[in-house]
C-alpha positions in Angstrom: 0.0 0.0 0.0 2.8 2.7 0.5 4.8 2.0 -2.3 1.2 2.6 -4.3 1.1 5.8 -2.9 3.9 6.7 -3.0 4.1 6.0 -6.8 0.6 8.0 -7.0 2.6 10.9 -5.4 5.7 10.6 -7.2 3.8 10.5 -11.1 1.6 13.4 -10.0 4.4 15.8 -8.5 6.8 14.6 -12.1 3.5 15.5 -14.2 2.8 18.9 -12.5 6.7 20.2 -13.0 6.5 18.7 -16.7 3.7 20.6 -17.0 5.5 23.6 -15.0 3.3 23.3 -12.7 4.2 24.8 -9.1 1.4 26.3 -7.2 -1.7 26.0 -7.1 -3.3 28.6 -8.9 -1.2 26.9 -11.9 -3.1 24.1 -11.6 -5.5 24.4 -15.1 -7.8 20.9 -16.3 -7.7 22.9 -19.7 -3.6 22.9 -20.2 -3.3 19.0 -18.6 -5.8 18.0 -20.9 -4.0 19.8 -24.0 -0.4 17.8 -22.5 -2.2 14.7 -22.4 -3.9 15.4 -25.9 -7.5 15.1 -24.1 -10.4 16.6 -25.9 -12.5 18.5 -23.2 -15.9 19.6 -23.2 -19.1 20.3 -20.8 -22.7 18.6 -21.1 -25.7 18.9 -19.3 -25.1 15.1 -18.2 -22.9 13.2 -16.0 -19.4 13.6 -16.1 -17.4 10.7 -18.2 -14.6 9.8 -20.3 -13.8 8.1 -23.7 -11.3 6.4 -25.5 -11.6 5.4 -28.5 -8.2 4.5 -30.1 -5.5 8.0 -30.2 -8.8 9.6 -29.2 -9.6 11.0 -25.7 -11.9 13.0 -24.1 -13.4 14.2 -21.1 -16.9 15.0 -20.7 -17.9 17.3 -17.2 -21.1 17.9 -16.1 -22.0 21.6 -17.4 -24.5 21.6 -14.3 -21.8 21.2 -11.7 -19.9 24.0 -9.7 -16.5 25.5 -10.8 -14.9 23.6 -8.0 -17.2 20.2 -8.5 -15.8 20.1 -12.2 -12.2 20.4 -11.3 -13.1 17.1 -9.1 -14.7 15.2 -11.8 -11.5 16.4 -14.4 -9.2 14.3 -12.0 -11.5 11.7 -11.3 -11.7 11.1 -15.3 -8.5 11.8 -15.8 -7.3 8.9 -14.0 -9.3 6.4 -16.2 -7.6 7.8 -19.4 -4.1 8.2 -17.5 -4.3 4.7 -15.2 -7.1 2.5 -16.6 -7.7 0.0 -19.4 -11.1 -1.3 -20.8 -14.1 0.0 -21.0 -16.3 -0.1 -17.8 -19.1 -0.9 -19.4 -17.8 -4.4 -20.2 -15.8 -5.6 -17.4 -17.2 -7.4 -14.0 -18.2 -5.1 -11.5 -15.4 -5.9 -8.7 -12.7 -4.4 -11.5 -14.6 -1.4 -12.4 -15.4 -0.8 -8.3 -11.9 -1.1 -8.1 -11.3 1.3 -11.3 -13.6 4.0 -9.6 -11.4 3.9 -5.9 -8.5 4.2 -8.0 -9.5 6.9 -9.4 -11.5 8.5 -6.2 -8.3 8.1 -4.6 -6.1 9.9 -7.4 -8.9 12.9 -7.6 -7.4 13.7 -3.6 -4.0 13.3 -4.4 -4.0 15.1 -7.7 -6.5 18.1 -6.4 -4.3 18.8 -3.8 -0.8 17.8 -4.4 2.1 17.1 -2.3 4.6 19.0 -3.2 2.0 21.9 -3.2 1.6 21.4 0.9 4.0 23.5 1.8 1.4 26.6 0.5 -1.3 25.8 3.2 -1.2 27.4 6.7 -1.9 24.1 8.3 -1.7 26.3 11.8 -5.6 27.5 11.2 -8.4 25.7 13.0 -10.0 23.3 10.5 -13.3 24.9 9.4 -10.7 27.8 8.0 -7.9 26.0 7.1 -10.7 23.6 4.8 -11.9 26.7 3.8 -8.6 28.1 2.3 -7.7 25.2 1.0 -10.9 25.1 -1.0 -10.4 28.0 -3.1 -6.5 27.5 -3.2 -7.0 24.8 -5.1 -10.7 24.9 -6.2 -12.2 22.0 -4.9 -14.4 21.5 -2.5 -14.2 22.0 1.4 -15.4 18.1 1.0 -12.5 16.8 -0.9 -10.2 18.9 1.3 -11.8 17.6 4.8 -10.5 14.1 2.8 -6.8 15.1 1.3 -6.2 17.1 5.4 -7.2 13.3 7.0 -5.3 11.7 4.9 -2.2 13.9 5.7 -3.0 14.0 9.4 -3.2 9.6 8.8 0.3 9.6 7.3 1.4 12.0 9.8 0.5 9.1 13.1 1.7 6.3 10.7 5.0 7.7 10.4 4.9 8.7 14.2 3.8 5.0 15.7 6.5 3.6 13.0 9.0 6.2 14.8 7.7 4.9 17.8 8.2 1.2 16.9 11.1 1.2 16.0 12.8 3.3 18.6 11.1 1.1 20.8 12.2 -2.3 19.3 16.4 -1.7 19.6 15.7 -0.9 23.8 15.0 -5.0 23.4 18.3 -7.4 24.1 17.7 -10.3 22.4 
């Protein structure tokens, strides 16, 4: 599981500065999409993807919110990027699994990484979600979920620390 991660944070972070990417209000679905040679539009209808040999496209939902849009960019953008198949034909434990791979890229590439170090993280949470929101316009949803996932990583590390510090007071 870390090394998956890790890999997710790695490919977005080289992706961003190949894209000379560095903050966050550099962060634009319509210049990705024209680096990844993705085709994007808006429809009245639920967001999606296609691919249909060199061609790719991204379809958002016209009747979403600026910031609601940006999340379903990412969320398609990971089946075009990571995904092979159309979901339409494969058994519904791969295509569940498809669609928590790319939930779980959405958080990472919304709010990435190396892009941390541009939130006050000393503000009490209703704010701190709040400025995080329009940093990177998405919503104070997806931020609540990209801050616990930080503050998870953050114990992780600690009760590994912890561990092992712990482990070489033993004499064997």
């Amino acid at each position: 599981m870390k090394s998956y991660f890790l890999g997710l944070i790695f490919f977005i972070a080289y992706k961003n500065k190949r894209l000379n990417v560095h903050q966050p209000n550099e962060i634009n679905p319509v210049k990705i999409a024209r680096y990844f040679e993705i085709y994007l539009k808006q429809h009245p209808y639920p967001s999606r993807y296609d691919v249909n040999g060199r061609f790719k496209a991204i379809t958002l939902d016209g009747r979403s919110t600026p910031k609601e849009k940006y999340e379903q960019f990412y969320h398609e953008l990971c089946h075009i990027l990571r995904h092979t198949g159309h979901q339409t034909m494969m058994p519904t434990a791969y295509r569940e699994l498809q669609e928590r791979d790319a939930n779980n890229f959405m958080v990472y590439a919304a709010v990435p990484h190396h892009m941390l170090h541009f939130i006050d993280f000393n503000k009490p949470t209703p704010l701190l979600l709040r400025d995080m929101s329009d940093m990177f316009r998405v919503t104070e949803l997806l931020c609540q979920k990209r801050l616990e996932r930080i503050k998870n990583r953050i114990m992780q590390k600690q009760s590994y620390q912890l561990i092992s510090e712990n482990s070489t007071n033993y004499e064997y």
